[in-house]
FIDONU-901092 format. One record per residue (C-alpha): residue number from 1; residue in one letter; chain; x, y, z. Coordinates in steps of 0.25 Angstrom, whole numbers. Layout:
BEGIN
NUM, a, A, X, Y, Z
...
***
This chain:
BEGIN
1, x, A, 0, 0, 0
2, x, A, 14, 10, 2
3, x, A, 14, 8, -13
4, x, A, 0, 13, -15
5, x, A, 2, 25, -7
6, x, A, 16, 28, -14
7, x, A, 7, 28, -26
8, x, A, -3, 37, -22
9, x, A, 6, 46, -16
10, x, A, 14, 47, -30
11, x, A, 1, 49, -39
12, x, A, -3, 60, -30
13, x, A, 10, 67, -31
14, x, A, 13, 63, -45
15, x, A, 0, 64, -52
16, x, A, -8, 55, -64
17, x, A, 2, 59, -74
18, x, A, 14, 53, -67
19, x, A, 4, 41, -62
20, x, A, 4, 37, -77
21, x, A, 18, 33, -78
22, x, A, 16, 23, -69
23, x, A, 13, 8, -74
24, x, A, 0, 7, -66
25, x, A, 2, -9, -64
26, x, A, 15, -10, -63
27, x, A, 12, 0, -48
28, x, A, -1, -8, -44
29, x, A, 7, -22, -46
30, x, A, 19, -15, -36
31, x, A, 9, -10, -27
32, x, A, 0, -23, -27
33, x, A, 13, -31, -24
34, x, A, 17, -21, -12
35, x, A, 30, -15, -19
36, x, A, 36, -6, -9
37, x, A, 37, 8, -16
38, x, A, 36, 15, -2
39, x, A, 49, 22, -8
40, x, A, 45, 26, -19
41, x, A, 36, 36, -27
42, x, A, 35, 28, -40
43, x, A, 48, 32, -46
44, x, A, 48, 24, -59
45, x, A, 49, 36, -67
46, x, A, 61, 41, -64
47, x, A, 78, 39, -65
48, x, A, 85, 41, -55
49, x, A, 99, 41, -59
50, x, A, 105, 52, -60
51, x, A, 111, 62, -69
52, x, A, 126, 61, -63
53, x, A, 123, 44, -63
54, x, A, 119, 44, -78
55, x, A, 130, 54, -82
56, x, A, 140, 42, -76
57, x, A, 143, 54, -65
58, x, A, 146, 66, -74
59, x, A, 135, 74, -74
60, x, A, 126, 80, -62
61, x, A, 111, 85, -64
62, x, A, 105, 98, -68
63, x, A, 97, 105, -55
64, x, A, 84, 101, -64
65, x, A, 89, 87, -65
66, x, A, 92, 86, -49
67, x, A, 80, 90, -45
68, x, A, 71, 81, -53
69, x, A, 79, 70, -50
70, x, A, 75, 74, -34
71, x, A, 61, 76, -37
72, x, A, 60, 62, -44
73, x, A, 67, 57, -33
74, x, A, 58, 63, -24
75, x, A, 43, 59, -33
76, x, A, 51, 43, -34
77, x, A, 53, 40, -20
78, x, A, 46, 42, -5
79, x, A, 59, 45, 1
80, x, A, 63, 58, -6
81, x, A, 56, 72, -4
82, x, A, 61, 84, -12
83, x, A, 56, 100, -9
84, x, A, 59, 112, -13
85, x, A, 61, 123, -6
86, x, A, 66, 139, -8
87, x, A, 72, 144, -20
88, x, A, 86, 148, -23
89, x, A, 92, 158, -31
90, x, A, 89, 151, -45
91, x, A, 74, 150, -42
92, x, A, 75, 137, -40
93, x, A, 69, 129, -27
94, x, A, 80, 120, -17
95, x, A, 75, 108, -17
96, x, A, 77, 96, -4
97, x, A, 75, 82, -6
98, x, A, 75, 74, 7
99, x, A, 78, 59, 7
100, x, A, 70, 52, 18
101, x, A, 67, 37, 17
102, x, A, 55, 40, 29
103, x, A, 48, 49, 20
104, x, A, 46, 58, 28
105, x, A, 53, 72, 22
106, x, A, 47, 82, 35
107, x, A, 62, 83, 42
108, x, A, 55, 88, 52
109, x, A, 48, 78, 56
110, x, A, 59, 66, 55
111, x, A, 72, 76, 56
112, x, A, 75, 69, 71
113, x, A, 75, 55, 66
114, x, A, 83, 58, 55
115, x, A, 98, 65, 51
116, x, A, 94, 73, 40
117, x, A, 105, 77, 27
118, x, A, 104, 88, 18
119, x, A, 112, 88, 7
120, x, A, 116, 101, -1
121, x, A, 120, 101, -15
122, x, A, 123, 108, -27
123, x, A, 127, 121, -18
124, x, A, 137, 123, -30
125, x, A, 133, 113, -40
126, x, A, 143, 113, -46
127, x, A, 146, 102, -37
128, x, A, 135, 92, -41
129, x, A, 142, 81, -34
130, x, A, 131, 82, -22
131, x, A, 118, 83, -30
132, x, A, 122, 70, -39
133, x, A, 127, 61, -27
134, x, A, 114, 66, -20
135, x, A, 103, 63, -30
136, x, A, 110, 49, -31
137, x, A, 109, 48, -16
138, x, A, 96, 52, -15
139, x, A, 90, 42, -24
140, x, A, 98, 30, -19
141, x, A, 91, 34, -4
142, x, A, 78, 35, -11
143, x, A, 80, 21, -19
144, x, A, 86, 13, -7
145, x, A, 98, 12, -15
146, x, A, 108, 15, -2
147, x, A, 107, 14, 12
148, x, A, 94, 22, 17
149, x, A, 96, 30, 29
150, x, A, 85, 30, 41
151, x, A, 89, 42, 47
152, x, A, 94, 50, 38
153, x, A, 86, 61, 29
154, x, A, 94, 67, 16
155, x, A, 91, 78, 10
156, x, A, 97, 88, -2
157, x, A, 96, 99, -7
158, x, A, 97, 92, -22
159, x, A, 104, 106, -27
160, x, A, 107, 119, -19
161, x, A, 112, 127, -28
162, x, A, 101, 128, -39
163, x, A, 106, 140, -47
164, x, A, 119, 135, -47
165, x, A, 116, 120, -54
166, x, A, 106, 127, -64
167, x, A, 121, 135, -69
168, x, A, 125, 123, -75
169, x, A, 139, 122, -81
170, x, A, 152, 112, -83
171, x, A, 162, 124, -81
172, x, A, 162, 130, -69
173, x, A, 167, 121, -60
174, x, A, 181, 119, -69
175, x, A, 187, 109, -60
176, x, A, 176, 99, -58
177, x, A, 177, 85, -61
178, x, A, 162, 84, -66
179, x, A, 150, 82, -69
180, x, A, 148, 88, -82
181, x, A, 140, 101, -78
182, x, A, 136, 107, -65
183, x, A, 129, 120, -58
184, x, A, 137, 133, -54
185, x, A, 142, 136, -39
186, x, A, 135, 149, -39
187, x, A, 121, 148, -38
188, x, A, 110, 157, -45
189, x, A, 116, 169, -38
190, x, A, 129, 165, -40
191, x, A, 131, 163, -24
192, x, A, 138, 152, -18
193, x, A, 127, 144, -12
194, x, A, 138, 138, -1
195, x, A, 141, 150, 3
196, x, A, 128, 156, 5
197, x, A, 120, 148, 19
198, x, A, 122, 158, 29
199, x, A, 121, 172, 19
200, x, A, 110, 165, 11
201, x, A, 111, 174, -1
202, x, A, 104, 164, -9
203, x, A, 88, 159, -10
204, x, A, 97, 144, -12
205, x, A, 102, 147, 3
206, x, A, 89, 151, 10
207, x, A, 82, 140, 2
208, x, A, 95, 131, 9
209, x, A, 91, 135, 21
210, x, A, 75, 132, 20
211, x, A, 81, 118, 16
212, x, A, 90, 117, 27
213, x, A, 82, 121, 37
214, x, A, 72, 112, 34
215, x, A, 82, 100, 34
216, x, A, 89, 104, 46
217, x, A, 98, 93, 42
218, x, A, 109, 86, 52
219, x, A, 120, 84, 41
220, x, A, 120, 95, 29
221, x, A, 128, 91, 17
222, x, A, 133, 100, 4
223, x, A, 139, 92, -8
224, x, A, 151, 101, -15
225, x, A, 162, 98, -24
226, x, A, 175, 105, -22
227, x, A, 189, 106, -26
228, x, A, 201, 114, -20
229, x, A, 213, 104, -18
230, x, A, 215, 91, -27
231, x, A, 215, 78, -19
232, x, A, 210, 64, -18
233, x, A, 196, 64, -13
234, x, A, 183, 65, -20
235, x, A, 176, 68, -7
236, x, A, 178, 78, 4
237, x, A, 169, 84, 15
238, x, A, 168, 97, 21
239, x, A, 160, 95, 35
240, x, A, 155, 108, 43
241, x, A, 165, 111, 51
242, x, A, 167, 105, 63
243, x, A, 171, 114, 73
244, x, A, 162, 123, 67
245, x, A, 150, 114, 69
246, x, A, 154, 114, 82
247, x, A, 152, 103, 94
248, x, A, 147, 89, 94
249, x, A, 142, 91, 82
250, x, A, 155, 97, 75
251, x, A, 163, 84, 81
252, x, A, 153, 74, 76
253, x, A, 155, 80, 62
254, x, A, 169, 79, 63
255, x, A, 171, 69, 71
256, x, A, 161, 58, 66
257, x, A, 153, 63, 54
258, x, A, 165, 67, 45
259, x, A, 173, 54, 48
260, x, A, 162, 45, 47
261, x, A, 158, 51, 31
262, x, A, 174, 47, 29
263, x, A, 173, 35, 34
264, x, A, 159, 32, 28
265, x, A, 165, 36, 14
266, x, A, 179, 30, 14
267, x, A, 172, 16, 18
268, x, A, 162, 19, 5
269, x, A, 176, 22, -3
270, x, A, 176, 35, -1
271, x, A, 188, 47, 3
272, x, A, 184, 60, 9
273, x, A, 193, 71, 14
274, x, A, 188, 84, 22
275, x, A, 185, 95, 12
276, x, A, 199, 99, 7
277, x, A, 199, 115, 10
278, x, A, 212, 116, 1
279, x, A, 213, 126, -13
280, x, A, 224, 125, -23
281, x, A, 233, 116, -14
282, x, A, 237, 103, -10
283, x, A, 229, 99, 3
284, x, A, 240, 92, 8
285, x, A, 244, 103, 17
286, x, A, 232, 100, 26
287, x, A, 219, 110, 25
288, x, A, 207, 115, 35
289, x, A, 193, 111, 35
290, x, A, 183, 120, 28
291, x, A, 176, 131, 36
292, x, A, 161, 131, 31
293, x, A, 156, 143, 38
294, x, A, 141, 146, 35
295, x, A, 143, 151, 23
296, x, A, 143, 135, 18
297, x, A, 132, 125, 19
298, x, A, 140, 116, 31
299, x, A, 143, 129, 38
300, x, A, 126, 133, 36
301, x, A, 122, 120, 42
302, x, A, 131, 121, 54
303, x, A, 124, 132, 59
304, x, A, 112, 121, 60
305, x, A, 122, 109, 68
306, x, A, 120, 103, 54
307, x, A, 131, 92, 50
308, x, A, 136, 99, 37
309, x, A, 144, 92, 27
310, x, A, 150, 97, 12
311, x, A, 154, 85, 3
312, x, A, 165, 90, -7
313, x, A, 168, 81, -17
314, x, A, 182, 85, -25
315, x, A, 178, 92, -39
316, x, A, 190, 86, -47
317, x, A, 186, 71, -44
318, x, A, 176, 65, -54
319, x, A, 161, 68, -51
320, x, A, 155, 56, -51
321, x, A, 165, 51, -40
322, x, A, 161, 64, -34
323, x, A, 147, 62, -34
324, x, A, 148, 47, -27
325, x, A, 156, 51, -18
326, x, A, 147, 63, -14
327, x, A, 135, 52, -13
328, x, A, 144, 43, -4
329, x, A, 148, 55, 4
330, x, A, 131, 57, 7
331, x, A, 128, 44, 8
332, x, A, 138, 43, 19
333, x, A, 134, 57, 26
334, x, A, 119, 48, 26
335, x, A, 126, 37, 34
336, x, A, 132, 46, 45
337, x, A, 118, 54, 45
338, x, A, 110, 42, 49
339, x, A, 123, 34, 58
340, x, A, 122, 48, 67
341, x, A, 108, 52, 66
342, x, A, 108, 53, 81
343, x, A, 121, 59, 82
344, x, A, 119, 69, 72
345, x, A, 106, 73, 77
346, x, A, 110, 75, 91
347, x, A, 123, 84, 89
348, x, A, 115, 93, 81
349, x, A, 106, 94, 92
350, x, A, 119, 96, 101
351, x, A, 124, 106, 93
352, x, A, 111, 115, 91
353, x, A, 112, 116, 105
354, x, A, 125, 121, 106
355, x, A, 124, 135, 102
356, x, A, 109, 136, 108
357, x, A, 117, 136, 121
358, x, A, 131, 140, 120
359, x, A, 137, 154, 122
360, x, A, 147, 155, 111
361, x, A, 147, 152, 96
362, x, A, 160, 149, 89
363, x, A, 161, 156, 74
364, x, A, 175, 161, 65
365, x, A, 183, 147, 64
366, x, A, 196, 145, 59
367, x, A, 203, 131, 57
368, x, A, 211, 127, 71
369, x, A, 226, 126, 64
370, x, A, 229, 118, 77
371, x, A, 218, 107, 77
372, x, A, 223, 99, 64
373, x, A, 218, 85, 60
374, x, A, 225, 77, 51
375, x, A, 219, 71, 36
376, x, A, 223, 60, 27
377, x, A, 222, 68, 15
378, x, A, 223, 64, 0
379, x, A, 228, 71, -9
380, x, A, 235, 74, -21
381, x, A, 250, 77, -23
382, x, A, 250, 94, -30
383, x, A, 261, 102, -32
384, x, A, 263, 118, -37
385, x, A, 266, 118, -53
386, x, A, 268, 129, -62
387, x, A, 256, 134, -68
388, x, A, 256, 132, -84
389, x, A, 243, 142, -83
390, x, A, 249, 152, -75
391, x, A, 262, 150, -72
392, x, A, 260, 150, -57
393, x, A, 261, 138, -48
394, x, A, 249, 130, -49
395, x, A, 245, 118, -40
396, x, A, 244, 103, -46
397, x, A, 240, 90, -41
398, x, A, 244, 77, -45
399, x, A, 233, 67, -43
400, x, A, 244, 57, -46
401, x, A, 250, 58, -33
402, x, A, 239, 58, -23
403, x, A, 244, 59, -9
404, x, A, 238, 54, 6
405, x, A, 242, 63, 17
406, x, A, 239, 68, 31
407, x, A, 235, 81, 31
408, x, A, 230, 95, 41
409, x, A, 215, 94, 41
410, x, A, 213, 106, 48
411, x, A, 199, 103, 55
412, x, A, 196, 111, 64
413, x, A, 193, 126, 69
414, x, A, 190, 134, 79
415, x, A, 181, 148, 82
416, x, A, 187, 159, 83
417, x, A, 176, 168, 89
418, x, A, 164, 165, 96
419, x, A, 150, 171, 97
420, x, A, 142, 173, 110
421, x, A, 129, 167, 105
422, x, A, 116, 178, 109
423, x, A, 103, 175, 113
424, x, A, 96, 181, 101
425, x, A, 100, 191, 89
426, x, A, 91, 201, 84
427, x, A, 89, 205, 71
428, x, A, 82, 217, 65
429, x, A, 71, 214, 56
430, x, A, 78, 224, 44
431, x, A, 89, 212, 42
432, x, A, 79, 204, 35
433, x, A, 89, 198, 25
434, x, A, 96, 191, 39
435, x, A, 84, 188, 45
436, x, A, 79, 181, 33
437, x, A, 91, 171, 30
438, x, A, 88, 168, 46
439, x, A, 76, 165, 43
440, x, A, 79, 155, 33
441, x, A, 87, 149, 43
442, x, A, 75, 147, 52
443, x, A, 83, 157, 62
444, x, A, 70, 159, 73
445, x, A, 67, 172, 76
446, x, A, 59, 182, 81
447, x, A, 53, 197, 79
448, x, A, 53, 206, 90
449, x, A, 37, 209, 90
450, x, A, 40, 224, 95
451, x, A, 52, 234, 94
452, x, A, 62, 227, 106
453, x, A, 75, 235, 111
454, x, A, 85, 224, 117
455, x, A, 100, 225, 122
456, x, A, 108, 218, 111
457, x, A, 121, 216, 108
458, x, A, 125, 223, 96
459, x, A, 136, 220, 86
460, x, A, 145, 228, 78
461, x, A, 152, 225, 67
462, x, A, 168, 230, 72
463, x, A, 176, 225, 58
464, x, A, 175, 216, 47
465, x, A, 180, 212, 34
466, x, A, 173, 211, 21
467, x, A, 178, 201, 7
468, x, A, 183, 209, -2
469, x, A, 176, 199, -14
470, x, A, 162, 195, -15
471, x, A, 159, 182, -9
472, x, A, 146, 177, -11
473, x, A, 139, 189, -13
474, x, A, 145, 197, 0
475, x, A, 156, 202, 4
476, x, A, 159, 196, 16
477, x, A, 164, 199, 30
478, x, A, 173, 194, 38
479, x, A, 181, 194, 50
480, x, A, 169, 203, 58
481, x, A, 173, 209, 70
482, x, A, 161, 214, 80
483, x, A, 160, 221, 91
484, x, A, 146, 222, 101
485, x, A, 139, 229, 111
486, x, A, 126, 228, 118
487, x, A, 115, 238, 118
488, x, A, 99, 241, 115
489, x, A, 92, 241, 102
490, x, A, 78, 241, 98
491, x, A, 73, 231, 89
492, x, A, 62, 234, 81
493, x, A, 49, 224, 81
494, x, A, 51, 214, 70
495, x, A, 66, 212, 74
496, x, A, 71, 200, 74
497, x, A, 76, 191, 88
498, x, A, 84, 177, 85
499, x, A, 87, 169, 96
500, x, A, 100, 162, 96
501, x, A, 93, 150, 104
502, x, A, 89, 143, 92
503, x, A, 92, 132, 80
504, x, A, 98, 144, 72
505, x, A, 109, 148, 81
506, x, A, 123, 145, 73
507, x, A, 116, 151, 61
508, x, A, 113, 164, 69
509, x, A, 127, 164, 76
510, x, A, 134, 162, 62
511, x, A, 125, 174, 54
512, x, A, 122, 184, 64
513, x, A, 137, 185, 70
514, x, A, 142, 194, 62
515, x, A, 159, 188, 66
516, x, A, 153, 173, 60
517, x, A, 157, 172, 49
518, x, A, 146, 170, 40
519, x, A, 139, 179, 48
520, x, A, 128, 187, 41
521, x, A, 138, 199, 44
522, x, A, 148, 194, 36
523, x, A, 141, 190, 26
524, x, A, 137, 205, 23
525, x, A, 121, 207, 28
526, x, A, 124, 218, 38
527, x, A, 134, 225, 29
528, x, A, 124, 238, 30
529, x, A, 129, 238, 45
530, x, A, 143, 241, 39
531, x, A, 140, 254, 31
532, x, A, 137, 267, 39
533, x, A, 124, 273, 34
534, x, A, 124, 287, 41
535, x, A, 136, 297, 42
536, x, A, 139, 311, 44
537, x, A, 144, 324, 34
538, x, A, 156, 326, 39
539, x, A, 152, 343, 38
540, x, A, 139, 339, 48
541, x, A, 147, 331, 58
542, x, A, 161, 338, 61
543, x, A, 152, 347, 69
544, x, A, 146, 336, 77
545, x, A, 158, 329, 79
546, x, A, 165, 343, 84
547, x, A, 153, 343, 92
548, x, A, 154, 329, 97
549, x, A, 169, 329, 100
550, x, A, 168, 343, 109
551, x, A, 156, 334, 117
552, x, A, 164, 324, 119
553, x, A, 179, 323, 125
554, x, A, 179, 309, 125
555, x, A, 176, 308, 109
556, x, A, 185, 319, 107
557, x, A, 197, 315, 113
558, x, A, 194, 301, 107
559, x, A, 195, 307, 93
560, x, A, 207, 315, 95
561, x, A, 216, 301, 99
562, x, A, 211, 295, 87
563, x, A, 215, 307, 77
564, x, A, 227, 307, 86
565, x, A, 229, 291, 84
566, x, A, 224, 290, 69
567, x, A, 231, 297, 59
568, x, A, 222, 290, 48
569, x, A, 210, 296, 57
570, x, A, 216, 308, 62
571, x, A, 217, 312, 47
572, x, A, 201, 308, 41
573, x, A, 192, 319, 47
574, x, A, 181, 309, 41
575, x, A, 186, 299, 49
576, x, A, 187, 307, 61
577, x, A, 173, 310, 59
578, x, A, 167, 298, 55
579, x, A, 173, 293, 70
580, x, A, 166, 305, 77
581, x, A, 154, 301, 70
582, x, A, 156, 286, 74
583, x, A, 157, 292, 89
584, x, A, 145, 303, 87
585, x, A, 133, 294, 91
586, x, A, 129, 296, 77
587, x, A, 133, 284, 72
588, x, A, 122, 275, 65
589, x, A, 120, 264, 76
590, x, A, 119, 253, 62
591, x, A, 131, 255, 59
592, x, A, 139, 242, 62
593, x, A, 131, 239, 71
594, x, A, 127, 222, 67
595, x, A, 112, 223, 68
596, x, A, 109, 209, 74
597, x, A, 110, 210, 87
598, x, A, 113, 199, 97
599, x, A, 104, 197, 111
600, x, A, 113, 192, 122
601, x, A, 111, 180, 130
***
């Protein structure tokens, strides 16, 4: 009788016309002899081998071709569920299919029982090797073709970066082994979508975030391909880092997750190496682990005590290899997941309540040069040569004389400032561009219901430095050095209070701190706070200055020593008066003055 309702259920959703493809007595013969089709919604229609398996591994599929193949998969069998949800820059929708061999595609209801994967790929698609190995994978769980978890969901983002696939070439990516032709890094604004979670330029970013924040997966995993040193292995990984993540939960990333994937792969025949952060040299020298600040997706989902992992496969091996070897590396990310369901589950839990009840935050780290680990790398011998292009010297591997050695893995850092964590930080309604992309984090808030004056601390910004370049459409800052005081404002009704106390509480400390390094500061929204917007005419205010300075000895004294002190100053009467301005009262209170402000504990 499961068949009859799989039946039903499929007429309904497919409609007569579909309904007449179907041999009518070949179904009532399978239904009549009790054929378990509980799996499956009638998928005799349709092929699922896929565009990289028919190409022999050379080719990868159009967007078009990728989300057919999803929505196929999802009108063939019970198991698969794909949505759509917001837009991105290219007008087209992200899409999520969810894997779950219960059926049951409300996370909500079954996200305890469950470790739940979200898979990203095609954030540059360019490097496909993630959207083939994951449309394969997908329809082996589907067809019980490998080893079914029973409590683990998977789900994907089948391809992030929509504007960027519909770009399709065979040049851009001039080093790449394969496939044929490929999307472009740049997305439909040309912006660099792994660069882009914490500003969320993007309408691909806050779409992400509706997708992650309905997922709220335990383990997060992007799918790249890379290339900045020559050397061995097909595979490497980039885990968040570990100190970074921070706690029980950093030292079982490090500790058991990461050495368990190399185990799982090198018993499947398989080598992986740590992400190689090495450009135009021999890595034999030893090199540091990757810092993935905010910025990046592993660095985004830290902020939520998620697990995150990037798989880089190496750009100059052949793609099909690449591709199996990506599929091997989830499959074995799907054994971990359901091995440590509990685990998992029960250090993020641990972490998220870390920071609802510690003083401090750690932010800025640098590598610990004095904490070095040791790894067996392979390599490949290089030397300098004369360029015959250029004349200079150029560097040249020789894949004829690959090498094994130990190397420097340096693996770890260390904070070098810390945050005092407030009870709440209070935004004025007129920030609305920061106010939405907190939203779209499901930051909770409140409005004040009536115009409030509280005692706040207050921040102002003391020195920073700005990129001389363009980096993603700002010009970032950096190295921001603050300074505080406490004191009254009024906030007007419709203000807005966010309490540190919540789920948010990493994501808050890491954009509203404007010394974070991906802070919303840095980033360039408050640069208006930077520019003074009211001044003086120089022939109004030398009499109110005279006037000032006779009122005050104090003042007067204190701008003779520094005439007296600075030569430069002594000399610039607009200098001198722009100071006495600065000292007059009359001084706009915005001006460098951070305008989210932080409630004390």
């Amino acid at each position: 009788m499961a068949a009859i309702a799989v039946l039903t259920k499929f007429i309904a959703q497919n409609g007569l016309f579909l309904m007449k493809k179907i041999f009518i007595a070949s179904i009532l013969a399978c239904v009549f002899i009790s054929c378990d089709l509980s799996k499956y919604k009638l998928n005799k229609e349709y092929d699922f081998e896929t565009v990289f398996e028919k190409s022999g591994g050379t080719q990868t599929p159009t967007y078009s071709e990728i989300i057919k193949y999803y929505k196929e998969l999802d009108a063939a069998f019970t198991s698969i569920e794909l949505k759509e949800f917001g837009l991105t820059d290219s007008g087209e929708p992200l899409h999520l299919a969810i894997f779950n061999p219960s059926e049951n595609f409300n996370l909500e209801e079954v996200r305890e029982n469950y470790t739940i994967i979200l898979i990203n790929n095609g954030i540059h698609p360019g490097e496909s090797d993630g959207i083939d190995a994951t449309m394969m994978l997908f329809r082996d769980l589907a067809q019980d073709s490998i080893t079914i978890p029973k409590n683990t969901i998977i789900a994907t983002i089948p391809i992030y970066n929509i504007g960027g696939a519909l770009n399709r070439n065979s040049t851009s990516r001039v080093n790449q082994n394969g496939p044929e032709e490929y999307g472009f890094r740049g997305n439909a604004r040309n912006y660099d979508l792994n660069r882009d979670f914490i500003k969320a330029d993007t309408k691909n970013t806050r779409s992400f975030n509706e997708i992650f924040h309905k997922v709220k997966p335990d383990i997060f995993v992007d799918t790249h391909v890379s290339n900045g040193a020559d050397y061995q292995y097909t595979l490497s990984h980039l885990f968040t880092q570990h100190n970074k993540l921070g706690g029980e939960l950093g030292a079982y990333l490090n500790d058991k997750m990461m050495p368990s994937l190399q185990a799982s792969l090198w018993e499947n025949e398989w080598d992986i190496t740590p992400y190689v952060n090495v450009h135009n040299e021999v890595p034999d020298k030893g090199f540091t682990q990757f810092m993935d600040t905010p910025q990046y997706s592993t660095g985004y989902a830290a902020l939520w005590n998620t697990l995150g992992l990037m798989i880089e496969t190496h750009m100059l091996k052949p793609y099909k290899k690449r591709v199996n070897g990506t599929y091997r590396t989830l499959r074995s990310i799907i054994d971990i997941a359901e091995r440590d369901r509990e685990k998992i589950k029960d250090l993020r839990a641990r972490a998220q309540r870390k920071y609802l009840t510690e003083r401090f935050y750690p932010v800025n780290y640098k590598v610990d040069s004095t904490n070095v680990s040791k790894l067996q790398f392979k390599g490949y011998e290089g030397e300098k040569i004369n360029s015959e292009v250029t004349g200079s010297s150029r560097l040249k591997y020789d894949r004829k004389k690959p090498y094994r050695k130990e190397i420097d893995y340096y693996n770890n850092f260390v904070s070098q400032d810390q945050i005092e964590i407030p009870r709440a930080y209070i935004i004025p309604q007129g920030w609305w561009n920061v106010i939405e992309i907190l939203q779209s984090n499901k930051v909770e808030m409140t409005k004040f219901n009536r115009d409030t004056t509280m005692l706040v601390e207050i921040y102002y910004i003391d020195d920073y430095k700005t990129s001389p370049n363009p980096y993603e459409g700002h010009y970032p800052h950096y190295d921001t050095k603050i300074k505080s005081k406490k004191d009254s404002i009024k906030f007007r009704k419709g203000d807005f209070y966010i309490k540190s106390f919540q789920p948010s509480v990493r994501y808050l400390l890491e954009t509203l701190e404007p010394t974070a390094p991906d802070s919303f500061f840095n980033w360039n929204f408050f640069d208006t706070v930077l520019q003074q917007k009211e001044g003086f005419s120089s022939y109004v205010f030398e009499d109110l200055a005279k006037d000032l300075l006779d009122k005050d000895p104090n003042l007067n004294e204190e701008f003779e020593q520094m005439k007296k002190s600075d030569s430069e100053f002594s000399k610039d009467p607009d200098a001198q008066l722009n100071w006495l301005y600065k000292k007059s009262g009359n001084l706009e209170k915005a001006y460098l003055r951070y305008p989210v402000f932080r409630v004390s504990r």
